[in-house]
N, C-alpha and C positions, 0 to 999 in steps of 0.2 A: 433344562436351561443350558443354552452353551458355555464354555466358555471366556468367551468374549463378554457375554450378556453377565456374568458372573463377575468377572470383575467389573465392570462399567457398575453391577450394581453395589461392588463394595466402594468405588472411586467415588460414585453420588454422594456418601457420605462423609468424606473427607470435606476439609477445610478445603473452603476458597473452590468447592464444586461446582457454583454456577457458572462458574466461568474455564475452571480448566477442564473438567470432566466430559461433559454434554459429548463429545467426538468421541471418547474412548473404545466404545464398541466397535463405534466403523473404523476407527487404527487397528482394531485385535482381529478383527475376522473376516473372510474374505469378502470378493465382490457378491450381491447377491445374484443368482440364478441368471435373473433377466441382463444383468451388466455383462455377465461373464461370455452370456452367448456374442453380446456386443465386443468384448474385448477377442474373442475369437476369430473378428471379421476381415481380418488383413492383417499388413504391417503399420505398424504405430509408433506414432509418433507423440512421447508422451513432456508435456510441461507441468513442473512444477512453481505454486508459488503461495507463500506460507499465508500472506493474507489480503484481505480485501486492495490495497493500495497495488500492491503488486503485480496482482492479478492484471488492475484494470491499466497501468503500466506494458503487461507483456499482451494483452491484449491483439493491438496491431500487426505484433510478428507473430502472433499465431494466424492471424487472417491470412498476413503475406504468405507466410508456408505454406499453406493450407493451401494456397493459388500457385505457388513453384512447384506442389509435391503436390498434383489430385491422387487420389486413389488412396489416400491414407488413410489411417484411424487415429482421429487427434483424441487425446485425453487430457483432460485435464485435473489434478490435484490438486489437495491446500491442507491446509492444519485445522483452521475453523469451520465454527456452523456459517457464520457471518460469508464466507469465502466460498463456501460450498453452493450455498443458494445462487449465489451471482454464479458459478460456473455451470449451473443448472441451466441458466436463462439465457448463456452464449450463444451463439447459432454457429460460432465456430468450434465451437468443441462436439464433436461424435458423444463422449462418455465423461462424467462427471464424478471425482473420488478424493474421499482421503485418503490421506499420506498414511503409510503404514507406519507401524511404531518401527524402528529402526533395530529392529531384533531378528537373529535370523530363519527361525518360524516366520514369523509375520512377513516378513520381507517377500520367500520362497512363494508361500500361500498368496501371495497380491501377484505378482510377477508370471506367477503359473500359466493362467489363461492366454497370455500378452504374446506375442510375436514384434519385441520390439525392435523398429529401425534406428529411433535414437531416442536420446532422455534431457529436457533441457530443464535446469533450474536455476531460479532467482538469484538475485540481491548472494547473499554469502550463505546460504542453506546448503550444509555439507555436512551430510550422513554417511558412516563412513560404512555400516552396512550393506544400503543399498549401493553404493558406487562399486564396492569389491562385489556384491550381484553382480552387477552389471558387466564389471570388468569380467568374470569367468564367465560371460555369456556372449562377450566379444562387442556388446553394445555401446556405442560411444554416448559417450556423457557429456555435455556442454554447459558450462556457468555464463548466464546471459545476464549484463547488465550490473554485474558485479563490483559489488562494495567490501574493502574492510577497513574498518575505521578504527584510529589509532588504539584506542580503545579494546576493540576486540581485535586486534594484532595482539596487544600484549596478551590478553587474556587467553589467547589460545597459541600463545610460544611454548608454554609448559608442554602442548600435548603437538608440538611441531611433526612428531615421528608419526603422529594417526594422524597428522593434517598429510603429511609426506605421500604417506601410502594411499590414502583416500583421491588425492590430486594427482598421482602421479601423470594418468592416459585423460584427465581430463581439460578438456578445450576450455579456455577461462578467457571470456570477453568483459574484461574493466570497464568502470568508468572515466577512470584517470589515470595520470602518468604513475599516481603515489599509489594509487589502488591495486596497479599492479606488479609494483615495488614490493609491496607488503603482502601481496599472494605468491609471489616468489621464494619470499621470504619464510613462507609456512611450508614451503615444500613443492609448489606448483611448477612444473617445466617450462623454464622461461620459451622455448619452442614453440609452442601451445600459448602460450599468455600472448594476447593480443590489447587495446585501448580501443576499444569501440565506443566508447560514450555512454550517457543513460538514455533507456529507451521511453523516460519520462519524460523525456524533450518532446518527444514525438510523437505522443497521445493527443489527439485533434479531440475538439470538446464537440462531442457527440449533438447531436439536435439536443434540445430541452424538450423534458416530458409533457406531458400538457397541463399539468401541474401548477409547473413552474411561471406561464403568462395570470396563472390566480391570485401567486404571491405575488409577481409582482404588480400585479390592480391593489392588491391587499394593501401595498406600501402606500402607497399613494403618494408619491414624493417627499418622503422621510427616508430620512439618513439610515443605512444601516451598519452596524460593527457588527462583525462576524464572527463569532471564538469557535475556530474549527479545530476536529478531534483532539479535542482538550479531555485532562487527565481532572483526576482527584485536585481539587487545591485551586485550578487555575479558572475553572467554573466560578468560585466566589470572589478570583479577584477582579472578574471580569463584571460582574456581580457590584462588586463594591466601586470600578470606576465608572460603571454606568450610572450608579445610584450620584456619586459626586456632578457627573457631565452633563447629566440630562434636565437639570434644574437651568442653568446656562444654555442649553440647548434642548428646548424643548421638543425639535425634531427627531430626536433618537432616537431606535431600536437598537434591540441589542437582537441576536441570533446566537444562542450554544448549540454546538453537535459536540456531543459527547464521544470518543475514539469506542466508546464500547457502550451497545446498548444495554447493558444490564445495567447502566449509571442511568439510567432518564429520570427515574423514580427520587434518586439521591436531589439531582438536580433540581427537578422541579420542586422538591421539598426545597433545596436552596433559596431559590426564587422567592416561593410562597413568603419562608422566612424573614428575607429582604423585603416585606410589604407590597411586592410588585406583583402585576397578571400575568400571569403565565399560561401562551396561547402555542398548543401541540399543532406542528406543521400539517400531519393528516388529519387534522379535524380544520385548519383554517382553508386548506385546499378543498374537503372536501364540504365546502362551504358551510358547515356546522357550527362555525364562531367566524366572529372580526377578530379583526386586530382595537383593541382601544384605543381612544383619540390621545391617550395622555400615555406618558412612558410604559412598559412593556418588554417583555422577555419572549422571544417565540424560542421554542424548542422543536431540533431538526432530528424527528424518532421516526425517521426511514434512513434506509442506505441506499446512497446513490447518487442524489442531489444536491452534494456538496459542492461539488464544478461551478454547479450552474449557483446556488444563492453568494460564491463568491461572485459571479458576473453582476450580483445585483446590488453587494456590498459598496459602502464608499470607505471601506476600511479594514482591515482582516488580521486579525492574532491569528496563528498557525500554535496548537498544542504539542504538548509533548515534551515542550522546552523550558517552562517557569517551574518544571517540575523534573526530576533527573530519569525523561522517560527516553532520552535521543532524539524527540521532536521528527514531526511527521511532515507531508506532501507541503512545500514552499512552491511548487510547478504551480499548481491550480490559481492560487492567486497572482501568480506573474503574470501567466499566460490571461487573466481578467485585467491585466493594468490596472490592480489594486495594490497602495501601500502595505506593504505590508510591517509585521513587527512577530518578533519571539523572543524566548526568554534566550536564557543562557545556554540551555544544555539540546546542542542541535548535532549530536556527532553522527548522526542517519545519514547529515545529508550535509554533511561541513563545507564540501569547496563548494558549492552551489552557495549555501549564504553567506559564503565570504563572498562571491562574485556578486550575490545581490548587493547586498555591504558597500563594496567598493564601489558597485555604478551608482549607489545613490537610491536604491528600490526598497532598501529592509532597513529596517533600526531596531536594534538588538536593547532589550531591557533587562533589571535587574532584579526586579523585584513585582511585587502590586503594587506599590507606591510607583513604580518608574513605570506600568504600564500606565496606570491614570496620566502621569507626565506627560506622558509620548502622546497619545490620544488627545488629550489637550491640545498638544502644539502645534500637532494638524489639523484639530477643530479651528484653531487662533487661523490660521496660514492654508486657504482651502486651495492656493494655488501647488503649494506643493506637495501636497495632497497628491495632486493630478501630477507632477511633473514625476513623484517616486513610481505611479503607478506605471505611469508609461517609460521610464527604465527597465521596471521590472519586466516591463512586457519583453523591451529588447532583449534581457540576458534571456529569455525565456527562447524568444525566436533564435538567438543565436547558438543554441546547442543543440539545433536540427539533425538530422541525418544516422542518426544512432542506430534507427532500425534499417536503413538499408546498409550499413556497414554489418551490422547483425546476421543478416540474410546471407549476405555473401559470405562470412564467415563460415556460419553453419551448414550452406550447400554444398562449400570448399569439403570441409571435415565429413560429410554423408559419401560426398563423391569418394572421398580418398578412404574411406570403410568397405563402401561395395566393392572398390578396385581390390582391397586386400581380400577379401572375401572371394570374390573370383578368383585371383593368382594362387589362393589356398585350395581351392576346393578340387 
């Protein structure tokens, strides 16, 4: 047994292993065989992004590069299983992997095969391992689309000297003016520190699978509520305001997608508990059940199709937020010109749903009593219903342009690496 295989089999045992552990192997040991011969095949150009949202976020600019720069070897990495499959199924990525543990064994051992031309990663994912790799291999490193939130500014002021060192040569493209206030602030070269936007704005909602025209036969002209990646907690209270609404409006569905499929089982136990039917998305797609003519819970246990059932929603909770998780993707339901609503705790993605907020797109609640309220008052008032959805659509069109601000960035910063590379050699 190797090593890796060795601890991955003492990690299985640890608490909380169905969910953290499952990856640990492929973090500890190298690529295998067949990857490496792929990682050997050119220069690479390699993206990181920690998880499923992210990914499908930096998506676009990896296409676009991949059209500025032919001849390269794109890779792609992530933290999870969930994150890995989907990089498996891209057609823009050459090579599919996880992220090394940030140790400098592991780092060496991942990096070995690669001939890298540059390294781009997400949101605020700064490993201060791999960047000082990077940095003694002369490889430029690029933070695309970057966030830090008040939140984790503070939390990572204590170790400001290993944010310092870790940012020092690296290109850091913000979301916002505060985002990049607060990367500066950890140590990053204001030089380097650029406001390019998120490149959330600019994810175009792909075709719908063919899936997705079943569901919507399946509905048949019934209202839907959506509680997308929702956490522990906020599944029952979406649970309990369906249970109050749908006797008043006998039209309902409700839709959960749980943020993590190892919850589906929890949930649907939920459901069962609340007296309700509870119908699994791939079994009504793959026409094995209806939908019941009378109230009902479907459960969304695929990844993927989340985009598309907010296009079919007449209403959307966004998770994350009724419960102190930072609250997830508010893009997807804008960009459907669905009302939306979230709890309190949205610091993932704060100036975005104050800008929803302020046009009129989102309504912020406090509680499960204050979501049942809110859902009420757009069940009462279906016009403004429609008038929050189509704001939210606007602030959603109006922060376009992210990725070609991106592009140009990152070509800028390639260019001016090969220059130094040549005037060196």
């Amino acid at each position: 047994m190797t090593v890796a295989a060795a601890v991955a089999a003492v990690g299985a045992r640890l608490p909380g292993a169905g969910r953290r552990w499952p990856t640990l192997a492929g973090r500890l040991g190298p690529l295998p065989a067949a990857e490496q011969a792929t990682a050997r095949g050119g220069d690479a150009i390699w993206l990181h992004a920690a998880s499923v949202g992210e990914l499908v976020a930096a998506r676009p600019l990896l296409g676009r590069l991949r059209e500025r720069f032919p001849g390269r070897l794109f890779v792609v990495s992530t933290l999870t299983a969930t994150g890995l499959a989907l990089a498996r199924e891209m057609a823009e990525a050459h090579l599919a992997c996880l992220f090394p543990l940030d140790a400098s064994v592991t780092v060496r051992r991942r990096l070995e095969p690669f001939r890298l031309e540059a390294f781009l990663f997400t949101e605020t994912e700064v490993w201060p391992t791999f960047l000082a790799a990077l940095g003694a291999r002369g490889v430029p490193a690029i933070l695309v689309s970057g966030r830090v939130s008040p939140h984790g500014a503070a939390r990572a002021w204590g170790l400001r000297l290993l944010y310092r060192r870790a940012l020092a040569s690296v290109t850091c493209c913000m979301q916002t003016e505060e985002d990049a206030r607060r990367i500066v602030a950890l140590g990053a070269d204001p030089r380097r520190v650029h406001v390019a936007g998120s490149l959330k704005f600019d994810v175009g909602t792909a075709p719908p699978p063919p899936e997705i025209p079943l569901l919507a036969a399946a509905l048949a002209g019934r209202r839907l509520i959506v509680g997308g990646s929702t956490h522990e907690g906020e599944d029952e209270a979406l649970i309990a305001a369906y249970r109050t609404l749908v006797d008043s409006h006998p039209d309902l569905l409700l839709l959960l997608a749980p943020r993590h499929p190892a919850r589906l089982p929890a949930v649907e136990g939920a459901v069962t508990r609340a007296a309700l039917p509870c119908v699994r998305y791939t079994a009504l797609v793959r026409q094995e059940t209806t939908v019941p003519a009378g109230p009902a819970v479907l459960l969304l246990d695929a990844v993927g199709p989340l985009a598309h059932c907010y296009a079919l929603a007449w209403a959307a909770f966004v998770g994350g937020s009724l419960v102190p998780a930072g609250g997830h993707n508010v893009l997807e339901p804008a960009r459907a010109a669905r009302p939306i609503l979230v709890g309190r705790h949205t610091e993932h993605s704060a100036a975005l749903v104050a800008r929803l907020a302020a046009a009129g797109g989102l309504v912020r609640v406090e509680s499960a009593s204050g979501l049942t309220a809110a859902l009420g008052g757009l069940l009462a008032d279906p016009e403004r219903a429609v008038t929050m959805g189509q704001r939210a659509r606007a602030v959603a069109e109006s922060g376009r342009g992210a990725l070609e601000r991106h592009v140009k960035i990152i070509a800028a910063r390639l260019t001016s690496a090969r220059a130094a590379e040549v005037s060196s050699a």
